[in-house]
SEZATI-7346 format. One line per field, with one value per residue (C-alpha): residue in one letter; x, z, y. Coordinates in Angstrom, 3 decimals. Each point is the difference from the previous one (the first is absolute). Layout:
<rs>
mivo <- [a|...]
px <- [X|...]
pz <- [Z|...]
py <- [Y|...]
</rs>
This chain:
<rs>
mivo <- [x|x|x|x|x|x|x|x|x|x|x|x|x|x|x|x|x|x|x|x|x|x|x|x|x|x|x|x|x|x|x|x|x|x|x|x|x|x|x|x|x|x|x|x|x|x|x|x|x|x|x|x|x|x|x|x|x|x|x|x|x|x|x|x|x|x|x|x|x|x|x|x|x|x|x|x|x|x|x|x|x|x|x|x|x|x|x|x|x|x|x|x|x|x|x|x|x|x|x|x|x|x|x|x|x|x|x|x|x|x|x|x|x|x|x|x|x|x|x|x|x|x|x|x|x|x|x|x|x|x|x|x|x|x|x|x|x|x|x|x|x|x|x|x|x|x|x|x|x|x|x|x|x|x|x|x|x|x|x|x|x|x|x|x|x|x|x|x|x|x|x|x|x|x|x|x|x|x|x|x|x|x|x|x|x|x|x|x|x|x|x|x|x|x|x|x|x|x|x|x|x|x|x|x|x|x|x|x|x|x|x|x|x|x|x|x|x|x|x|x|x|x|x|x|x|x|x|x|x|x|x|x|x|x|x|x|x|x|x|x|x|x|x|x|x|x|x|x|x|x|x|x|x|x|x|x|x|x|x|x|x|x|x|x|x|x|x|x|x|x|x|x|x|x|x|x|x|x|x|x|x|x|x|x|x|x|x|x|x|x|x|x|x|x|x|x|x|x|x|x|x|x|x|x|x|x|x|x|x|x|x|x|x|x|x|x|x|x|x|x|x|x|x|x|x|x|x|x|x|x|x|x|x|x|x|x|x|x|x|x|x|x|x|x|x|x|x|x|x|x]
px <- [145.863|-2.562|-1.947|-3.063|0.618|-0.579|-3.509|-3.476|-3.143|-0.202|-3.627|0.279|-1.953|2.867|2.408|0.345|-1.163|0.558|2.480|-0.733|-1.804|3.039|3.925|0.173|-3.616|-0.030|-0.403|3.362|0.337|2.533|1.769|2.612|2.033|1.891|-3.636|-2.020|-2.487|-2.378|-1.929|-1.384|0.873|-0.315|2.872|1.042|0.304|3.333|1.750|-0.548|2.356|3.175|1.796|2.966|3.032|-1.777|0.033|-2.771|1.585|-1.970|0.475|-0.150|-0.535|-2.567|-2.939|0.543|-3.860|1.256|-3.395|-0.193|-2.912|1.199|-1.455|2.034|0.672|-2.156|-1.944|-0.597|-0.429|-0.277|3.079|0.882|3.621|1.402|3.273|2.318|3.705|1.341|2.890|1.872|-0.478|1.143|-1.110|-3.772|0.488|-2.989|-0.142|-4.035|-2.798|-2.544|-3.783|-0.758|3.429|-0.861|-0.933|3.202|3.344|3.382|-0.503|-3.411|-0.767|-1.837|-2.837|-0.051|-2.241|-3.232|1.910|2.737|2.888|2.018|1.019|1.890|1.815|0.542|3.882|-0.014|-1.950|1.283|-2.524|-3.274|-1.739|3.210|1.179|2.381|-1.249|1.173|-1.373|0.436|-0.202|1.370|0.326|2.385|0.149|-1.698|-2.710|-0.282|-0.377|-2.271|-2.180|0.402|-1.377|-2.708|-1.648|0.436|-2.423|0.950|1.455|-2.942|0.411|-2.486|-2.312|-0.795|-3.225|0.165|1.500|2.595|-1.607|1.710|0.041|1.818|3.198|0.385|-1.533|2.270|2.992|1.751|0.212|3.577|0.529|3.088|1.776|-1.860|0.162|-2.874|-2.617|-1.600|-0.452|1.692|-3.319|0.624|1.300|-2.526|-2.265|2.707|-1.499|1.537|-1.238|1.073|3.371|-0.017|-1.068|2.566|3.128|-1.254|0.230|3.753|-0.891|2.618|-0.706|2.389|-0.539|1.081|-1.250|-1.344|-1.402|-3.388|-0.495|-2.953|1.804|-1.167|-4.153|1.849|-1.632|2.037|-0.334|1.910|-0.914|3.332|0.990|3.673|-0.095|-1.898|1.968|-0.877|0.958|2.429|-0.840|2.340|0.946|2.167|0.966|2.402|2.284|-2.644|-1.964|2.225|1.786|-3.530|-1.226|3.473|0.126|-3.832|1.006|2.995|-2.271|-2.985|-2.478|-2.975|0.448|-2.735|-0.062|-3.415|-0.788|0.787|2.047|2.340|-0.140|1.457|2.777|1.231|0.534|1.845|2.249|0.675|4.196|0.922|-1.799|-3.063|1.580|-0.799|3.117|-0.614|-1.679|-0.669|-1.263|-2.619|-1.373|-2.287|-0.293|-2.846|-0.885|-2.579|-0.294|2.711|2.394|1.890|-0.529|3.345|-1.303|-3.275|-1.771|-3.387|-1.734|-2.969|-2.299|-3.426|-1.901|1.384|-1.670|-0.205|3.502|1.742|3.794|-1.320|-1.796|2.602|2.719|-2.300|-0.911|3.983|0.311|-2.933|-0.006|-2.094|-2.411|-0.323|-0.527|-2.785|-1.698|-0.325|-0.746|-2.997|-0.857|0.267|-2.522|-2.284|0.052|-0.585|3.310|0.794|2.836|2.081|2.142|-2.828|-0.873|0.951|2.638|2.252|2.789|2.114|2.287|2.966]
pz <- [45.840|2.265|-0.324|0.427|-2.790|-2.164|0.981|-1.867|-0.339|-2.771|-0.549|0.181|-3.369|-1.765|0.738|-2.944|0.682|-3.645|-2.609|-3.253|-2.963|-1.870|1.348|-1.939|0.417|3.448|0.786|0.324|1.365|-0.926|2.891|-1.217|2.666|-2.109|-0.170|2.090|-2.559|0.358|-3.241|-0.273|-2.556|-0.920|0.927|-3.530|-0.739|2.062|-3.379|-0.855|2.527|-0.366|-3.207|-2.032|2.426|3.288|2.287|1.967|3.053|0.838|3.664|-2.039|3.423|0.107|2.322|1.459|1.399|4.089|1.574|1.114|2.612|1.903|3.455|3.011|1.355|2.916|-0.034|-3.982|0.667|-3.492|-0.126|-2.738|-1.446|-1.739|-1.867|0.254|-0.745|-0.823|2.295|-0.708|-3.118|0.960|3.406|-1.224|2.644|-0.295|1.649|0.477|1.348|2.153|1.061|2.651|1.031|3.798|-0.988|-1.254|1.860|-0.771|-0.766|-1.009|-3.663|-2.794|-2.583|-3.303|-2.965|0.228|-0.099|2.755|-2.468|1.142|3.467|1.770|3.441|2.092|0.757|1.503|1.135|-1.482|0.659|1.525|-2.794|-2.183|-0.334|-1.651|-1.624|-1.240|-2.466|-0.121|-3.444|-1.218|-3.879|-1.571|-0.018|-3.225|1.404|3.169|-1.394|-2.708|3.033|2.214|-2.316|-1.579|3.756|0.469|-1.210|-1.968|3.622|-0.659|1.968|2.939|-0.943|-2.712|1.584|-1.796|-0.118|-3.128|-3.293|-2.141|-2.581|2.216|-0.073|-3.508|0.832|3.016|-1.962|-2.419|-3.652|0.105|3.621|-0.053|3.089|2.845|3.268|0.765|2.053|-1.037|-3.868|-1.448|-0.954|-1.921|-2.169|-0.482|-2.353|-2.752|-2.848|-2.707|-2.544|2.260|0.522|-3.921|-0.478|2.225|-1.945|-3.015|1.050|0.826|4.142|2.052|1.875|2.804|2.956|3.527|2.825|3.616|1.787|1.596|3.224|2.447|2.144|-2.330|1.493|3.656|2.093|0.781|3.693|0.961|-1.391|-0.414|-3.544|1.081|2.225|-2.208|-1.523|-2.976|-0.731|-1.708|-3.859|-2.400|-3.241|-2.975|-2.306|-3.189|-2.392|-3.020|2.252|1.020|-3.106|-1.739|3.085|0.440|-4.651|0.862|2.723|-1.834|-2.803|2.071|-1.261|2.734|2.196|1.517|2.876|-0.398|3.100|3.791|0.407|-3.221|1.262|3.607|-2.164|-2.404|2.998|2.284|-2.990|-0.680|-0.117|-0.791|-2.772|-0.417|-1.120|1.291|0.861|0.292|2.943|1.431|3.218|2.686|0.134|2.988|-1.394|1.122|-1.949|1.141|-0.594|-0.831|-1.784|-2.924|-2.931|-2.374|-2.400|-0.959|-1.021|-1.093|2.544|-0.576|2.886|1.076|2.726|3.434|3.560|2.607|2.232|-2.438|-0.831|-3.643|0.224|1.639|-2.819|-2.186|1.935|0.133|-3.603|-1.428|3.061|3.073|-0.619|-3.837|0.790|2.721|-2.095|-2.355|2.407|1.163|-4.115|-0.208|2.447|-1.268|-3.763|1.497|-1.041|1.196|2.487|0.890|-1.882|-2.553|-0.228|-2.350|-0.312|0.308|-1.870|1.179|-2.087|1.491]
py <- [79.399|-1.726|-2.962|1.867|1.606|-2.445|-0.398|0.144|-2.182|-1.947|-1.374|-3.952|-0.021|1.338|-2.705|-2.088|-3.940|-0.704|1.082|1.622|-1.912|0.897|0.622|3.083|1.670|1.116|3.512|2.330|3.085|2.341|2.297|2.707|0.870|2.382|2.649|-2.262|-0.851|-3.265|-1.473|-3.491|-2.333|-3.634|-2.453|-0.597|3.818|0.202|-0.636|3.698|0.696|-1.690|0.053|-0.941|-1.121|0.958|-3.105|-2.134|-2.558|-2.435|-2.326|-3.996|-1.157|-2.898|-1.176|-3.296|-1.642|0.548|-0.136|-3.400|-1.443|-2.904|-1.859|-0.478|-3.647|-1.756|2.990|0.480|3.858|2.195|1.625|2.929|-0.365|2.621|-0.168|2.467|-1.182|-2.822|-0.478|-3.525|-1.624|-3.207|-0.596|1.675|2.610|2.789|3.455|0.058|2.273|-2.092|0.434|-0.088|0.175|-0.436|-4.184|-0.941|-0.757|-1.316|-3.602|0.217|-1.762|1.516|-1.879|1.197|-1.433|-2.299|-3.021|1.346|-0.318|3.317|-0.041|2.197|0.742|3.260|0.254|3.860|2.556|3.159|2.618|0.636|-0.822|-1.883|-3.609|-2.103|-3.295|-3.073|-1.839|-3.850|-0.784|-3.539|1.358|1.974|3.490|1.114|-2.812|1.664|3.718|-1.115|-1.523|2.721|2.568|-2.523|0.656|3.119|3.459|3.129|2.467|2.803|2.681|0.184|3.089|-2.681|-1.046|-3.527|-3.192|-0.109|-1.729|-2.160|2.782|2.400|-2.009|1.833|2.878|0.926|-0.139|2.129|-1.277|0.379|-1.834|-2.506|0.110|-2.327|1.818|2.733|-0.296|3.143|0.911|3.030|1.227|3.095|-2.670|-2.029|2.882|-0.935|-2.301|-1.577|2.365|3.023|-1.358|-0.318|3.169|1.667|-1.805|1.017|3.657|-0.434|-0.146|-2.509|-2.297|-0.794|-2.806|0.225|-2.744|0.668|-2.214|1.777|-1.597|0.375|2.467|2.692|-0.607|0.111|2.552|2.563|0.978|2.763|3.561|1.805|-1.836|-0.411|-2.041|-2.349|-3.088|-1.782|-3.938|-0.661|-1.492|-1.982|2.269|-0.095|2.621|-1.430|1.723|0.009|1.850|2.893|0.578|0.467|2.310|1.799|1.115|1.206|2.028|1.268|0.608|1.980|-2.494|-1.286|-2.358|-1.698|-2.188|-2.515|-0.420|1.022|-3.289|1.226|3.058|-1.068|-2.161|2.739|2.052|-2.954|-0.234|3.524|1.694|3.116|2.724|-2.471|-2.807|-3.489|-3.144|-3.349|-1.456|-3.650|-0.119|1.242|3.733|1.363|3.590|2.040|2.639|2.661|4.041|1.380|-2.022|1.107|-2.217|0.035|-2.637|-0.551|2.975|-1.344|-3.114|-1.967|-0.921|-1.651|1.813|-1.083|-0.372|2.823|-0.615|-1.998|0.579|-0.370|3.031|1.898|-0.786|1.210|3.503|0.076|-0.489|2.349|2.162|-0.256|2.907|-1.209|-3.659|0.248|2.637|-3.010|-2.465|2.114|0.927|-4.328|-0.494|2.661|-1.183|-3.764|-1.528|-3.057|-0.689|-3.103|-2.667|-0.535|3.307|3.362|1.732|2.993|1.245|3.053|2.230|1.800]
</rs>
């Protein structure tokens, strides 16, 4: 597959600014890649399609606030901080994004906060755009994060054409989010409400948790057109035993699997053995999946509606099929669904 492939114009109007009034209420539309049928539904209707014993995983990773703004010293340039690892706990050592990148140099101090409070001091250069920072903090650690995190905003993507509002730090964030580390929501997630989640145990569907860590690697641009040669960062994951011995008696049993969520979906396959079962995993996966790639696992994936070049989109064309899934992308656009983290969303049956 190409990169050019993956190519079509999305009107800017359809990119979701806002979420939905209500988790659960969003629009869903239905592709069948088993006789390639599309029908539209509301979010909460995807309980008609799972039933007694079939199994939902769900990524529990959880947005930490890792946009933070900041003004350089002597100077007091605005500088844009963004988060993306925390690297030493006890010596506050930050892997960090910078704009503009081309105004800040190893030994140059960072503002944060009205009052100046938060400073912090570049220590390497790692990349063109990359830095490591530390912060001098004289409080203890759980002082120092709660700080940290009281100045920084909610990481929206950037086709977000806003600055974050207090209520998105709730809103960009799954209702079942407990493992701090994700710059980037899981957001087929986040169209699960309480009552749906209710709803879904009382129909005898599992629930079964695995974490990744969704970095901002997954907005990088990719820049070379024969997929291949294309090489995703790496992201933290775990997979534990609760979770594979409930995936591995479904899959023994034929029941659905379904993988909410391209960052799940990327997981259950980094932690995939032999005949479709899944083993325990701790550590970093850089797995790139585009068309074809054959999925052992899940056999049912829920999705939002991803950007034109993005490695989203092309797990989900590997997943549904190619043909199948931009057929839908183009019936999306033309029935005005909404795209993006706090847009609608997809789910595809194998």
């Amino acid at each position: 597959m190409k990169l050019s492939q993956f190519k079509f114009k999305l009107p800017e109007n359809l990119i979701a600014q806002h979420p939905a009034e209500n988790r659960d209420e969003c629009r869903l539309m239905v592709v069948d890649a088993r006789n390639g049928e599309i029908s539209h539904h509301i979010f909460k209707e995807i309980l008609n399609y799972f039933d007694d014993g079939d199994v939902m995983v769900f990524n529990d990773t959880k947005v930490f606030p890792a946009r933070l703004y900041g003004n350089k010293e002597k100077t007091g340039a605005r500088i844009e901080v963004f988060l993306l690892r925390e690297l030493n706990a006890e010596n506050r050592y930050w892997d960090v994004l910078v704009d503009p990148a081309r105004k800040i140099r190893i030994g140059n101090k960072l503002y944060f906060g009205n009052d100046e409070t938060m400073v912090a001091e570049v220590i390497d250069n790692t990349t063109s755009r990359g830095r490591t920072l530390r912060f001098l903090y004289d409080g203890d650690y759980d002082e120092f994060k709660k700080a940290l995190y009281a100045l920084g905003d909610t990481p929206l993507p950037e086709y977000i054409k806003r600055a974050a509002e207090p209520s998105d730090r709730e809103n960009y964030q799954c209702i079942f989010a407990a493992k701090e580390g994700a710059v980037m929501a899981p957001a087929a997630g986040m169209h699960f409400s309480r009552e749906l989640m209710k709803r879904l145990e009382i129909k005898g569907v599992e629930r079964g948790f695995l974490t990744l860590h969704s970095g901002w690697g997954n907005f990088k641009e990719i820049d070379v057109e024969d997929l291949t040669k294309h090489r995703m960062d790496s992201e933290e994951m775990r997979v534990d035993e609760t979770l594979i011995n409930m995936v591995n008696a479904a899959h023994d049993k034929g029941k659905r699997i379904c993988a909410v969520g391209t960052s799940t979906l990327r997981g259950l396959a980094s932690a995939v053995c032999m005949n479709g079962h899944l083993m325990t995993f701790e550590g970093w996966t850089n797995k790139f999946i585009f068309p074809p790639y054959d999925f052992t696992v899940a056999n049912a994936m829920v999705s939002n509606f991803h950007m034109p070049y993005s490695t989203m989109l092309m797990m989900v064309a590997a997943f549904g099929g190619y043909n199948l899934v931009m057929k839908a992308y183009e019936t999306a656009i033309k029935e005005k669904y909404r795209f993006g983290a706090y847009g609608d969303a997809m789910l595809v049956l194998r």
